[in-house]
N, CA and C atoms of all chains as a GROMACS GRO file, in nm:
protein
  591
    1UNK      N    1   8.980  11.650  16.806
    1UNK     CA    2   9.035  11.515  16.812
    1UNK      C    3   8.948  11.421  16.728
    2UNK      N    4   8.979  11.324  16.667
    2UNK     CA    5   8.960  11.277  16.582
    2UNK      C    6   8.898  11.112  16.623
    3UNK      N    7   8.761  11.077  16.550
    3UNK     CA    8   8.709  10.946  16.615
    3UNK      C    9   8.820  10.845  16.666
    4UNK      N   10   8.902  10.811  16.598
    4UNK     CA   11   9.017  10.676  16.616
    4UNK      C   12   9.117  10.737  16.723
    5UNK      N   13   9.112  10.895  16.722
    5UNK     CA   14   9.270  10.946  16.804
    5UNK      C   15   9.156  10.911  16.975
    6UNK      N   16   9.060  10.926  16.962
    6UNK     CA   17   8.988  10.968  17.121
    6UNK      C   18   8.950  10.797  17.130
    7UNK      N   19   8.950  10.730  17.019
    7UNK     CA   20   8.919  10.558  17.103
    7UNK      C   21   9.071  10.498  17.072
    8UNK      N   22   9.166  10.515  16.988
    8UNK     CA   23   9.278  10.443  17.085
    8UNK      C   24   9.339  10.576  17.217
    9UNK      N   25   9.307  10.604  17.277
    9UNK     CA   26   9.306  10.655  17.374
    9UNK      C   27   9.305  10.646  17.462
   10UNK      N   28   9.146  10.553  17.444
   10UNK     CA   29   9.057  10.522  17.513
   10UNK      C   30   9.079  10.375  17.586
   11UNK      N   31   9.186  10.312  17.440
   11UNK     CA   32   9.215  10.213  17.475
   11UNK      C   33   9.332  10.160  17.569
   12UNK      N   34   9.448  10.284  17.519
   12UNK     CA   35   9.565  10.318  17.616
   12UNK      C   36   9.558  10.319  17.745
   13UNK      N   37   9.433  10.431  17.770
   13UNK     CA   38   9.453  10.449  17.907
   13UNK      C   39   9.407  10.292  18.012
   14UNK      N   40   9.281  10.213  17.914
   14UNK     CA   41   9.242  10.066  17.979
   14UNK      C   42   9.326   9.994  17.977
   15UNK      N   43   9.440   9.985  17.878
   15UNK     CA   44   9.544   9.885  17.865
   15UNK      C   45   9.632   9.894  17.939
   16UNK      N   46   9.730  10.031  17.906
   16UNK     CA   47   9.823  10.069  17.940
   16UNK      C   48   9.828  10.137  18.086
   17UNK      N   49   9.748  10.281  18.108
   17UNK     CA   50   9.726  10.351  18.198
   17UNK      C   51   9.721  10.281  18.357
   18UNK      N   52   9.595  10.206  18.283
   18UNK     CA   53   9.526  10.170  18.440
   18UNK      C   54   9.599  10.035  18.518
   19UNK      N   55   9.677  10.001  18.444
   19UNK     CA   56   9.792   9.869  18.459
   19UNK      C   57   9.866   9.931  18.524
   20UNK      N   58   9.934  10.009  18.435
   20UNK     CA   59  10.052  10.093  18.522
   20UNK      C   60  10.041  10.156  18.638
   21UNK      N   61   9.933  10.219  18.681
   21UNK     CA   62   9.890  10.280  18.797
   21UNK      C   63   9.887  10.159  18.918
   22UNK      N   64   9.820  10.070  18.859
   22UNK     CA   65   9.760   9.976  18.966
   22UNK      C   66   9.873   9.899  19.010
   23UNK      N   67   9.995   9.833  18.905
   23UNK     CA   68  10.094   9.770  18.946
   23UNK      C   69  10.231   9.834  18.933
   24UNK      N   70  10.239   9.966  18.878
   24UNK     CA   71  10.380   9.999  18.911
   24UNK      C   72  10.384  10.087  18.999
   25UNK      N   73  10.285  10.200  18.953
   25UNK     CA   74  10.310  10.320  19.045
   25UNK      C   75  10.269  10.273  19.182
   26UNK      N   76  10.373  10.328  19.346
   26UNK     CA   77  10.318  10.282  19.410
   26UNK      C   78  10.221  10.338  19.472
   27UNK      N   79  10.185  10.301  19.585
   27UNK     CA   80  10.027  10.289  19.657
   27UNK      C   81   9.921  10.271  19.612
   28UNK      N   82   9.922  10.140  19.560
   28UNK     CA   83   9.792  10.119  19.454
   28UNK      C   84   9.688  10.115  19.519
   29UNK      N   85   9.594  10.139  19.477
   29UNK     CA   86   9.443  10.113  19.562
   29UNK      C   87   9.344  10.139  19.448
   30UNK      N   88   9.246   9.990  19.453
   30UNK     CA   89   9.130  10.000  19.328
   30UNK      C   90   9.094  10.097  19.291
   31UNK      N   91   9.037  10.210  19.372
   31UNK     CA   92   8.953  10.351  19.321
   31UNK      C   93   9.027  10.416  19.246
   32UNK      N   94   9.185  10.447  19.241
   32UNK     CA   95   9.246  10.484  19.128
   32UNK      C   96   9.257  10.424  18.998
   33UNK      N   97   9.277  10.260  18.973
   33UNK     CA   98   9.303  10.223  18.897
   33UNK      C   99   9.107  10.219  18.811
   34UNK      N  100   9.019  10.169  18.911
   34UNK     CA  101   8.873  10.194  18.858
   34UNK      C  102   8.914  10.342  18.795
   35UNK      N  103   8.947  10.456  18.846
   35UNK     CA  104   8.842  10.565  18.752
   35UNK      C  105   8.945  10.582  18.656
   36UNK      N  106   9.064  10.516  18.641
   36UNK     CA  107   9.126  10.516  18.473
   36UNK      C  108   9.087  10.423  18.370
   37UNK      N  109   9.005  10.326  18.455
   37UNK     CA  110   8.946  10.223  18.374
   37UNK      C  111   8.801  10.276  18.317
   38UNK      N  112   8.748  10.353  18.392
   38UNK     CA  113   8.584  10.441  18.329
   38UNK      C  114   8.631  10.550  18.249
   39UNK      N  115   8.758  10.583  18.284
   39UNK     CA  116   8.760  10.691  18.178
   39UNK      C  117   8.802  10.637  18.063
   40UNK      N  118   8.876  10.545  18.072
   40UNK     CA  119   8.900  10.479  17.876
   40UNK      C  120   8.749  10.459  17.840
   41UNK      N  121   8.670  10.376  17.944
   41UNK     CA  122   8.575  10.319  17.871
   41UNK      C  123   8.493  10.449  17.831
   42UNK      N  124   8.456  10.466  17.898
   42UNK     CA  125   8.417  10.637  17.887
   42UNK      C  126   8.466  10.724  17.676
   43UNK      N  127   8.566  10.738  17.698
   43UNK     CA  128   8.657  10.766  17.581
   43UNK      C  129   8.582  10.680  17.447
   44UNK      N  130   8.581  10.503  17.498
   44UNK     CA  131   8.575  10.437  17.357
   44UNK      C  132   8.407  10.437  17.375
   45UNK      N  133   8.342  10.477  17.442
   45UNK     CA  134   8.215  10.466  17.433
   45UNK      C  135   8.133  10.601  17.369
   46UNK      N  136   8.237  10.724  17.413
   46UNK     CA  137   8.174  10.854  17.363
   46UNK      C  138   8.257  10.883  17.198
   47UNK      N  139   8.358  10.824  17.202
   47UNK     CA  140   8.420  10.882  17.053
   47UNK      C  141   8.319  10.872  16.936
   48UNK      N  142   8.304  10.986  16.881
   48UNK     CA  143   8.243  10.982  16.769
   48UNK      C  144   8.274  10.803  16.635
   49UNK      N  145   8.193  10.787  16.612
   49UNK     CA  146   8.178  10.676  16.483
   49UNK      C  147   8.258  10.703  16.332
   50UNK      N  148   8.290  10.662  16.267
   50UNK     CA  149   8.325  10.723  16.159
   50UNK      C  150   8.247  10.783  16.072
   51UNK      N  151   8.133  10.698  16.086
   51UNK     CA  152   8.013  10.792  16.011
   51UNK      C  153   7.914  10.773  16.157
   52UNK      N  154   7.898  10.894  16.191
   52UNK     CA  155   7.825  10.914  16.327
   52UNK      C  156   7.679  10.925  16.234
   53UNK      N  157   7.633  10.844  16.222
   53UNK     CA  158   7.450  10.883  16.174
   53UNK      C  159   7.364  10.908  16.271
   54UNK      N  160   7.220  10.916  16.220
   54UNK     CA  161   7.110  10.853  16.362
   54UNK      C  162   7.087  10.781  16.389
   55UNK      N  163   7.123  10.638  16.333
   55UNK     CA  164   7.106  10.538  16.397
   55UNK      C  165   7.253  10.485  16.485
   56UNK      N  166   7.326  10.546  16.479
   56UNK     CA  167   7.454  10.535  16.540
   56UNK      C  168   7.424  10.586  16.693
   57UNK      N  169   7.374  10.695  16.681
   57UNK     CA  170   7.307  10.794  16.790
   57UNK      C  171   7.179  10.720  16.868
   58UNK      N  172   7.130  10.675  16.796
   58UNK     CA  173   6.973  10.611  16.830
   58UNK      C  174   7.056  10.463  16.900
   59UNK      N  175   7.129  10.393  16.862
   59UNK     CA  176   7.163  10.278  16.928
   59UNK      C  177   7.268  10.304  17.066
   60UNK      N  178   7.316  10.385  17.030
   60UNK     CA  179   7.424  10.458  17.165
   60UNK      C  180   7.352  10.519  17.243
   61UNK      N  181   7.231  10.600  17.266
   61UNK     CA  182   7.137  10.603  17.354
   61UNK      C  183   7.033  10.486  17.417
   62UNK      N  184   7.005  10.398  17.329
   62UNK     CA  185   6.959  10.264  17.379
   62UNK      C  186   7.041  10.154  17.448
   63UNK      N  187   7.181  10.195  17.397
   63UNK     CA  188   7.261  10.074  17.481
   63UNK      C  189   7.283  10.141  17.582
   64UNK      N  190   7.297  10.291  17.546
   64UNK     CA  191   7.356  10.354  17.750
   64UNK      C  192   7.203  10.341  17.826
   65UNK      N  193   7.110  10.358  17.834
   65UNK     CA  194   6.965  10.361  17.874
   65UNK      C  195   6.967  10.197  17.937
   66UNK      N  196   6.980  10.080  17.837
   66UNK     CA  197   6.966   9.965  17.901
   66UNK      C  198   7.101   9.928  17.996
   67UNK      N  199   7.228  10.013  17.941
   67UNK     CA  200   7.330   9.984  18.017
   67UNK      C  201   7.286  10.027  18.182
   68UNK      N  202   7.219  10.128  18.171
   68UNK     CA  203   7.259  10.168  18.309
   68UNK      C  204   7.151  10.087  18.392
   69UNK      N  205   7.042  10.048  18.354
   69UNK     CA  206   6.928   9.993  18.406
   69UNK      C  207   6.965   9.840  18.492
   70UNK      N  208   7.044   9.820  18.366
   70UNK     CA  209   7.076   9.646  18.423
   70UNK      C  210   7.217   9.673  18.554
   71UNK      N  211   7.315   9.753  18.504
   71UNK     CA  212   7.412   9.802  18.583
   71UNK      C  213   7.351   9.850  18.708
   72UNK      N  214   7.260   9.952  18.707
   72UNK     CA  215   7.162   9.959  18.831
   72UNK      C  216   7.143   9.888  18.951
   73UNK      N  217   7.063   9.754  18.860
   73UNK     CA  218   6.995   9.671  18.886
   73UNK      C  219   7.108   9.588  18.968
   74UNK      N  220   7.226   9.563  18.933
   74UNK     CA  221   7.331   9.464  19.009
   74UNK      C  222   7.377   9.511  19.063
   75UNK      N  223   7.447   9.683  19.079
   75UNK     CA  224   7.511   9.732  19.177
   75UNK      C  225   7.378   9.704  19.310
   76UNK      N  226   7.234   9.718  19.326
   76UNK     CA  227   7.148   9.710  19.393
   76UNK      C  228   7.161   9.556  19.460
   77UNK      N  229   7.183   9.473  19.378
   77UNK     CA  230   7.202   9.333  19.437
   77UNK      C  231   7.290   9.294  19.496
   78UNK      N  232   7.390   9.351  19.424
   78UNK     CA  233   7.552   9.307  19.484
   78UNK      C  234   7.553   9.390  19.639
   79UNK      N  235   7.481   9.538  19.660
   79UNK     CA  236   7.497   9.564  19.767
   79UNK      C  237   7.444   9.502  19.869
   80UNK      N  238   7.293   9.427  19.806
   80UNK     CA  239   7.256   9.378  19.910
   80UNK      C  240   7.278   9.278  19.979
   81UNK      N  241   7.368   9.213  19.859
   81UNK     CA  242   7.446   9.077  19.908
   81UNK      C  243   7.562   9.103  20.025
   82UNK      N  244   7.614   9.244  19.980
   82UNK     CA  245   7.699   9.273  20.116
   82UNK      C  246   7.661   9.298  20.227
   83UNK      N  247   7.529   9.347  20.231
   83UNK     CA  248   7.502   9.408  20.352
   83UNK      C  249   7.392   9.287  20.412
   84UNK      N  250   7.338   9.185  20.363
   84UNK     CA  251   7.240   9.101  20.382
   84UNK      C  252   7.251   9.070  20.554
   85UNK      N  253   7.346   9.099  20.662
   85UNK     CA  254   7.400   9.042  20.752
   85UNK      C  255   7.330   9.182  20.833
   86UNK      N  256   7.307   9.297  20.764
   86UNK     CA  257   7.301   9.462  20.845
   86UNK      C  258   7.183   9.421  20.928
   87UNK      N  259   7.195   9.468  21.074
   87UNK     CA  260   7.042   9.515  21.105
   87UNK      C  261   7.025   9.585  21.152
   88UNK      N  262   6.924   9.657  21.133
   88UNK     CA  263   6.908   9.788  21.180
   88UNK      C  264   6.876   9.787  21.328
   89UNK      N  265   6.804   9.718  21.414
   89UNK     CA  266   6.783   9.669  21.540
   89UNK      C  267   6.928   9.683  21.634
   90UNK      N  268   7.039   9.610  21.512
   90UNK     CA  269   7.170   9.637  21.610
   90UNK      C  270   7.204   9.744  21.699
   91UNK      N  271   7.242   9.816  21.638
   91UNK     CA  272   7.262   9.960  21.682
   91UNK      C  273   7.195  10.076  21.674
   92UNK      N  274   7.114  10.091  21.817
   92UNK     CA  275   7.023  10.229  21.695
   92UNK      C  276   7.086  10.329  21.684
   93UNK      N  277   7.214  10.364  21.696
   93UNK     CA  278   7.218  10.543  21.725
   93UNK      C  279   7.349  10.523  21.581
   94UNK      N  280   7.292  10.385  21.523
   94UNK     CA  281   7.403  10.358  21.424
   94UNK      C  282   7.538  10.409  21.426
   95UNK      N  283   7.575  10.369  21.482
   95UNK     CA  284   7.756  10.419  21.517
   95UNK      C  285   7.826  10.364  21.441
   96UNK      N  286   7.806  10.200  21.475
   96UNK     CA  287   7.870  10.091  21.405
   96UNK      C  288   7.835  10.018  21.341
   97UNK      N  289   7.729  10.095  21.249
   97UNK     CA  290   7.633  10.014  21.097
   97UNK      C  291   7.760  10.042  21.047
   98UNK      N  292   7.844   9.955  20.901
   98UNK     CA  293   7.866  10.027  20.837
   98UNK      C  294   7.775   9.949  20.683
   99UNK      N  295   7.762  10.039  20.557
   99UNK     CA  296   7.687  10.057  20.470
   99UNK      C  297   7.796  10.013  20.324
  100UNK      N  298   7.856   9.885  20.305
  100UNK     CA  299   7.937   9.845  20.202
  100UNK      C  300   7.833   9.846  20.096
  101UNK      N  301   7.903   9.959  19.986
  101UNK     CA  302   7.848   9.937  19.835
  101UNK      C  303   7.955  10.000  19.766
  102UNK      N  304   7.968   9.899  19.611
  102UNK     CA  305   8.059   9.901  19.523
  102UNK      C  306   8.062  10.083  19.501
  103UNK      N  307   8.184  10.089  19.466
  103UNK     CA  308   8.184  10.252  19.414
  103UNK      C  309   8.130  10.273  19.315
  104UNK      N  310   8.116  10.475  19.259
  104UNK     CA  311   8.102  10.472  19.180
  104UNK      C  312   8.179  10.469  19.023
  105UNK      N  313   8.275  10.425  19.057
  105UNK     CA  314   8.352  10.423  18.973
  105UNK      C  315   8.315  10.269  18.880
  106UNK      N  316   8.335  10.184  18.988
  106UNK     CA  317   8.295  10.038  18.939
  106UNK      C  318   8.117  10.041  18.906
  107UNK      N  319   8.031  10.135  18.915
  107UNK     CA  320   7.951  10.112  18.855
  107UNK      C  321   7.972  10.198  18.716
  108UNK      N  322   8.057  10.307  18.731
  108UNK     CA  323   8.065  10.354  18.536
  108UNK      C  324   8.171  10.248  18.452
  109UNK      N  325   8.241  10.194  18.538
  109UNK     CA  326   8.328  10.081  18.469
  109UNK      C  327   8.189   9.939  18.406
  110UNK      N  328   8.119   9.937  18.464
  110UNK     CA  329   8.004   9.853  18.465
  110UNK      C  330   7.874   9.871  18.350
  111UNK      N  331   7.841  10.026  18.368
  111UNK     CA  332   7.786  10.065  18.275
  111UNK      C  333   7.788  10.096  18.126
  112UNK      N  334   7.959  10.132  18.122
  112UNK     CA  335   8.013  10.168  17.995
  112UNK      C  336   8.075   9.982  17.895
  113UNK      N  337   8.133   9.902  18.002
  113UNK     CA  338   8.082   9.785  17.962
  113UNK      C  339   7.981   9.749  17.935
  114UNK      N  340   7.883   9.749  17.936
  114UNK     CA  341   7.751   9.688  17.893
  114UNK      C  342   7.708   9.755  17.784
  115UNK      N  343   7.724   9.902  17.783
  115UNK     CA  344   7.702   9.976  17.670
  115UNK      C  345   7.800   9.938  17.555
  116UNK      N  346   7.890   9.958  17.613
  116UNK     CA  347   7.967   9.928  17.472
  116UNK      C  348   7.959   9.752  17.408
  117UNK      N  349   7.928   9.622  17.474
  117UNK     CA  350   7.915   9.516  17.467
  117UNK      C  351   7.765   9.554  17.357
  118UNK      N  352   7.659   9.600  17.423
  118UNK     CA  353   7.553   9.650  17.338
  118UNK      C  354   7.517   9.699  17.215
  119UNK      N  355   7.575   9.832  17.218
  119UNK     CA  356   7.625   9.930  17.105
  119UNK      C  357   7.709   9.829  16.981
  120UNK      N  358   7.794   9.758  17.058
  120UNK     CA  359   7.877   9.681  16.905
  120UNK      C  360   7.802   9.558  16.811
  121UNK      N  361   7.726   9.451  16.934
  121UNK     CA  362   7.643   9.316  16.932
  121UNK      C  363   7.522   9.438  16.817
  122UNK      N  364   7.466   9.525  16.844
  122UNK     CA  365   7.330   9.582  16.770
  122UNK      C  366   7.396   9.649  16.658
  123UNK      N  367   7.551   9.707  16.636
  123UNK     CA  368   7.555   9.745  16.516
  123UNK      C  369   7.607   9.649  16.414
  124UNK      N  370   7.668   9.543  16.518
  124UNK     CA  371   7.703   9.394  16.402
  124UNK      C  372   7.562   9.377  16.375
  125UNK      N  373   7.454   9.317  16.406
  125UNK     CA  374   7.360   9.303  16.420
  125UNK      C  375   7.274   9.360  16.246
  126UNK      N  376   7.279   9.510  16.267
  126UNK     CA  377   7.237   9.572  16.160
  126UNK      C  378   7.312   9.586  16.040
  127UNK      N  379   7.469   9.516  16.090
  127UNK     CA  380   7.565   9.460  15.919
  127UNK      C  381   7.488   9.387  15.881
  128UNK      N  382   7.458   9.272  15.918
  128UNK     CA  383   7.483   9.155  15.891
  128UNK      C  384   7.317   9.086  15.901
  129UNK      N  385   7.227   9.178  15.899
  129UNK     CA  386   7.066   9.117  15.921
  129UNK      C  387   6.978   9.128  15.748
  130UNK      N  388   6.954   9.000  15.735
  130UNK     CA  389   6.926   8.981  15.604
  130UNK      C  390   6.737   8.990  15.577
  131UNK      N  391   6.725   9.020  15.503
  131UNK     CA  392   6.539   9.065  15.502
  131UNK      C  393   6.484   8.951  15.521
  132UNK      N  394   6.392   8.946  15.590
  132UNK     CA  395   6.290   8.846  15.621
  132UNK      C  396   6.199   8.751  15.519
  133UNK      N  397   5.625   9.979  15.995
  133UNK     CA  398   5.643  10.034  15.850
  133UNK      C  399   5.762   9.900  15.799
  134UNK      N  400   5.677   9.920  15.644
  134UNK     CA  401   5.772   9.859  15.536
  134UNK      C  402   5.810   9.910  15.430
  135UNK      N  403   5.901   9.918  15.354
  135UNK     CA  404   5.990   9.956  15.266
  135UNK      C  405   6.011   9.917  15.176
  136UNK      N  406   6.032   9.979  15.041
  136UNK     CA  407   6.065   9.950  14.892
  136UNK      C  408   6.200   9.939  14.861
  137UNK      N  409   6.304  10.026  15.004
  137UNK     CA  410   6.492  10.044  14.940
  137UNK      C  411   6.553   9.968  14.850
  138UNK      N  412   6.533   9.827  14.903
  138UNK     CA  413   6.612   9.730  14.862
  138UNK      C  414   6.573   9.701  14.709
  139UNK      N  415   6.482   9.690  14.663
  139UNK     CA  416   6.412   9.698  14.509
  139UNK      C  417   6.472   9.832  14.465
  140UNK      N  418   6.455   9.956  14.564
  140UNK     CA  419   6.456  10.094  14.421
  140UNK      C  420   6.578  10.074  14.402
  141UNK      N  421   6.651  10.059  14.526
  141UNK     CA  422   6.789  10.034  14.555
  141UNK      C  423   6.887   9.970  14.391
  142UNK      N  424   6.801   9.828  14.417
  142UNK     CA  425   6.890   9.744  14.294
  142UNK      C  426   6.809   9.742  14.157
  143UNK      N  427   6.711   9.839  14.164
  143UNK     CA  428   6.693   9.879  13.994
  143UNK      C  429   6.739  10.001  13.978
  144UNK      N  430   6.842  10.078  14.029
  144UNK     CA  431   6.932  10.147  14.034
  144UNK      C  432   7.062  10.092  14.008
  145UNK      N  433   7.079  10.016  14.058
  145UNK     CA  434   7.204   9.919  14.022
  145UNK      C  435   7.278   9.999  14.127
  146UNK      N  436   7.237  10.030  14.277
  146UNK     CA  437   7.368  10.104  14.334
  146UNK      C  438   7.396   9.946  14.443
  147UNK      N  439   7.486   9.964  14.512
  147UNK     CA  440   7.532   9.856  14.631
  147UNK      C  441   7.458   9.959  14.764
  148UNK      N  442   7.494   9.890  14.836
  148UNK     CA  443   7.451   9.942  15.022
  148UNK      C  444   7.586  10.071  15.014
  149UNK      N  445   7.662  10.051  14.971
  149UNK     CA  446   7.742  10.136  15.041
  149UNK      C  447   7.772  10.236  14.960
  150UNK      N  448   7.729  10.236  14.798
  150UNK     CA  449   7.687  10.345  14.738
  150UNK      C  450   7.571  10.457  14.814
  151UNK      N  451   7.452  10.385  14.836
  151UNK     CA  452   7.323  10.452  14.866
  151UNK      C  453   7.391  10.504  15.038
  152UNK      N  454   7.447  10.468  15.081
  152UNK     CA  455   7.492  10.491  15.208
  152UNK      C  456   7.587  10.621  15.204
  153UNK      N  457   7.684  10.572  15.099
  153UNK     CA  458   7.763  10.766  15.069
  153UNK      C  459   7.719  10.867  15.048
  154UNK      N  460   7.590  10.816  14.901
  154UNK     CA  461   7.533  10.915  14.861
  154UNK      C  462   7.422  10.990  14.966
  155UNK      N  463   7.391  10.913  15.072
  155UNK     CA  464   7.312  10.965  15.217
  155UNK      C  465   7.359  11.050  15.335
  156UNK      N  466   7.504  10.984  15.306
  156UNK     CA  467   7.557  11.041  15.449
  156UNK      C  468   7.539  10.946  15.541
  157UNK      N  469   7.546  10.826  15.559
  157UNK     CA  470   7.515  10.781  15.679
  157UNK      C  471   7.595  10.665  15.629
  158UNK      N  472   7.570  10.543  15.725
  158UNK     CA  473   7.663  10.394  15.721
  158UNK      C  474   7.553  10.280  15.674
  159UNK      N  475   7.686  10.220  15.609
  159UNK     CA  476   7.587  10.075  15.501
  159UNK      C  477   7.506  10.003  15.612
  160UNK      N  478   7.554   9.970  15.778
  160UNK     CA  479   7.492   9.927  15.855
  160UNK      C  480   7.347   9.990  15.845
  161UNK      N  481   7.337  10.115  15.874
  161UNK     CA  482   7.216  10.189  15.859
  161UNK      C  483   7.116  10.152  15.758
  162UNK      N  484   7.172  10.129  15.594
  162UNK     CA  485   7.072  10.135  15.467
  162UNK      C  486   7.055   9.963  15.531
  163UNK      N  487   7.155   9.915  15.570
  163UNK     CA  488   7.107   9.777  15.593
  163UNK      C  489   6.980   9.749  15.681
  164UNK      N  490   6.982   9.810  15.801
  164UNK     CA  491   6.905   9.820  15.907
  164UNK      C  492   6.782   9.883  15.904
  165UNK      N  493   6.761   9.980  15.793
  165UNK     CA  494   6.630  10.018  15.733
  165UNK      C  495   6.545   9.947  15.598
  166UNK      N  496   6.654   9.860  15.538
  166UNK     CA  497   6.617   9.764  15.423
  166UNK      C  498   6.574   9.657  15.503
  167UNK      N  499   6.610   9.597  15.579
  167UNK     CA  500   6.528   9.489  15.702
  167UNK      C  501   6.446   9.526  15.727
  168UNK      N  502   6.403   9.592  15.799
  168UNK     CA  503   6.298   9.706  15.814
  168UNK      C  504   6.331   9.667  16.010
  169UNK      N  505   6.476   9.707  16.057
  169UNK     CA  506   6.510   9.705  16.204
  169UNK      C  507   6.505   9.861  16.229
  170UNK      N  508   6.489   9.952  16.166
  170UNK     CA  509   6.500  10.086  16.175
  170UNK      C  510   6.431  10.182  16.097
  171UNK      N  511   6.355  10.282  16.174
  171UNK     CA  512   6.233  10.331  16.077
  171UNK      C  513   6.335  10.436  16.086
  172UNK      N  514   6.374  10.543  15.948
  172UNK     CA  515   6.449  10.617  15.935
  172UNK      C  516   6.403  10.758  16.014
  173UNK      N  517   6.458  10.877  16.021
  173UNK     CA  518   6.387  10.982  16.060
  173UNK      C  519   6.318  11.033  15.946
  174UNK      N  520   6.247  11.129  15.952
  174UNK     CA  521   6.176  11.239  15.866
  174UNK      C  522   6.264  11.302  15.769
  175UNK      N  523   6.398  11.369  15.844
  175UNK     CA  524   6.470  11.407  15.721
  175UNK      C  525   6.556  11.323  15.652
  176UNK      N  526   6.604  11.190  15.706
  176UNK     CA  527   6.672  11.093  15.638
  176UNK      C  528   6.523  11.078  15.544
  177UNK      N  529   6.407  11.014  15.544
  177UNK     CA  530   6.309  10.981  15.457
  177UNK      C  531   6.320  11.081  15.338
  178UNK      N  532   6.340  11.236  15.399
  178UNK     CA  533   6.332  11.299  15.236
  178UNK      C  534   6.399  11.269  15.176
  179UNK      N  535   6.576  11.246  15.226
  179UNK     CA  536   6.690  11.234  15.136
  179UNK      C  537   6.671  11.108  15.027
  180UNK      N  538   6.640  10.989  15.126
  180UNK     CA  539   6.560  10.880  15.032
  180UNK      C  540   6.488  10.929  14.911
  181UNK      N  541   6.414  10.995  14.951
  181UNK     CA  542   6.261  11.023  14.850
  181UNK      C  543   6.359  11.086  14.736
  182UNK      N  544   6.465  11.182  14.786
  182UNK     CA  545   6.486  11.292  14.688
  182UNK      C  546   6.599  11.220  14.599
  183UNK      N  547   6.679  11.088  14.660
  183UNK     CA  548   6.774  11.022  14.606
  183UNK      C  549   6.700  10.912  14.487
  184UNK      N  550   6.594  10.895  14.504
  184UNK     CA  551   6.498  10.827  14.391
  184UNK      C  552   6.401  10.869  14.359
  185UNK      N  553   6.390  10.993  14.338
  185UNK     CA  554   6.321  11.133  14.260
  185UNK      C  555   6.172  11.054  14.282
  186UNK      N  556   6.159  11.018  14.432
  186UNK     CA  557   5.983  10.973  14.446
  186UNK      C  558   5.936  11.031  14.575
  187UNK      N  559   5.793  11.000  14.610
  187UNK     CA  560   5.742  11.113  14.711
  187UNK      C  561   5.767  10.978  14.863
  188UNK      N  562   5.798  11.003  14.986
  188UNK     CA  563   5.824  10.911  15.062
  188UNK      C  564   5.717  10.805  15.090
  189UNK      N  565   5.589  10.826  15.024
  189UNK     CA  566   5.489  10.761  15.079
  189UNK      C  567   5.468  10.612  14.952
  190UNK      N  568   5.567  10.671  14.869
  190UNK     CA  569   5.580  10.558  14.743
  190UNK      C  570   5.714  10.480  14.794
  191UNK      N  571   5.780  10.512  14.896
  191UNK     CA  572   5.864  10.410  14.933
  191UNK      C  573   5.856  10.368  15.074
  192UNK      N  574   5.790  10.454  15.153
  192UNK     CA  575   5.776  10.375  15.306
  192UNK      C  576   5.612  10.341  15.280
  193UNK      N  577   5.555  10.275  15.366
  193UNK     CA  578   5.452  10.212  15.388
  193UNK      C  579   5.442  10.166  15.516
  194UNK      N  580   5.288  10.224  15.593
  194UNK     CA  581   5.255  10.230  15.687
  194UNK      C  582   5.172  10.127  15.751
  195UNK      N  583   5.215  10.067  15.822
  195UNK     CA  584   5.155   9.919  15.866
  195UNK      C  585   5.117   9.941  15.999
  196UNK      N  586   4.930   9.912  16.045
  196UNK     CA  587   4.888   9.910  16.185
  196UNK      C  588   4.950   9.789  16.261
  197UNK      N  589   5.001   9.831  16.326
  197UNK     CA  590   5.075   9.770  16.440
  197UNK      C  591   4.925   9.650  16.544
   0.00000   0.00000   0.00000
C-alpha cells in the first residue's frame, strides 16, 4: 500500500468511518467510535512519507516520544481530576471505590494527535528555517 | 557541528531539491542540515562527501559544545 493510499485512509476512516459509526449505526457508544478515531490517526501517523529519510524517521520518533510523555502526563491529571473526591478511608474492603480514567483508546486518540500536530509544526519548521 | 552545504551547494549551481534527489532524501532535510537543525548520519555524511568529491571533515566541522 502506498504512502497517500494508507493516509487518505487514514483520513476516511476519521472523517467518514468514525461519524458513521457514532451517528448512524445504531448503539453508539464512545469506545467504538474512539478506536476508529486512533486507528485513522494511527494510519496518518504511521504511513510512510514520500521520501521517508532519517530525518523523517528521527522527527517521527521525537514527536511520538514527546507525544506520549505530555499525553501521559494529562491522561494522569485528568484522572485525577476525576477521582479527586476518592478516599480510600471510605470503604476499606473497596466494594464501592470506583476508579474513573479516560480509556485507552482516548489516550492513543491523544497521543497520535500530538504526534502528528508535532511531526508536521517540525517538518514545516525544517522547510522553511533560514541560516542564522 | 557546522557546515559548508549551502556554499558547496551553490558553487555547484544545484537548488535544495536538486542536492536532495541526487541524495535520496527531502529538500526539508538538505534544508534542515544547511541551518545546521540536523546533524546528518554517518552514511548520509559520505553521500555528501562523495556528491562533492571531498573528504567529510572538509565539509562538516566540529564545534565543542
Amino acid at each position: 500500500m502506498t504512502s497517500s493510499t494508507t493516509k487518505r485512509l487514514g483520513v476516511g476512516v476519521v472523517v467518514v468511518i468514525a461519524p458513521l459509526l457514532h451517528f448512524v449505526v445504531p448503539g453508539a457508544f464512545w469506545h467504538r467510535t474512539a478506536s476508529a478515531i486512533a486507528a485513522g490517526l494511527m494510519m496518518l501517523f504511521f504511513a510512510k512519507e514520500p521520501v521517508e529519510d532519517e530525518r523523517v524517521q528521527d522527527l517521527k520518533l521525537k514527536a511520538i516520544s514527546t507525544a506520549f510523555s505530555v499525553s501521559f502526563g494529562l491522561t494522569l491529571l485528568v484522572n485525577w481530576l476525576l477521582n479527586r473526591d476518592w478516599d480510600v478511608t471510605r470503604d476499606f474492603d473497596g466494594a464501592t471505590m470506583v476508579w474513573r480514567s479516560i480509556s485507552g483508546f482516548d489516550l492513543i486518540i491523544l497521543v497520535m494527535a500530538v504526534a502528528l500536530m508535532l511531526f508536521h509544526l517540525w517538518r514545516w519548521r525544517d522547510a522553511t528555517a533560514s541560516p542564522a | 557541528m557546522t557546515n559548508r552545504l549551502r556554499e558547496l551547494r551553490a558553487a555547484k549551481g544545484l537548488s535544495q531539491a536538486d542536492l536532495a534527489q541526487a541524495l535520496g532524501v527531502s529538500r526539508q532535510t538538505i534544508n534542515a542540515i544547511e541551518t545546521g537543525k540536523y546533524d546528518p548520519s554517518l552514511p548520509l555524511a559520505f553521500k555528501i562527501a562523495r556528491q562533492f568529491r571531498m573528504r567529510i571533515e572538509d565539509i562538516f566541522k566540529d564545534t565543542p559544545s
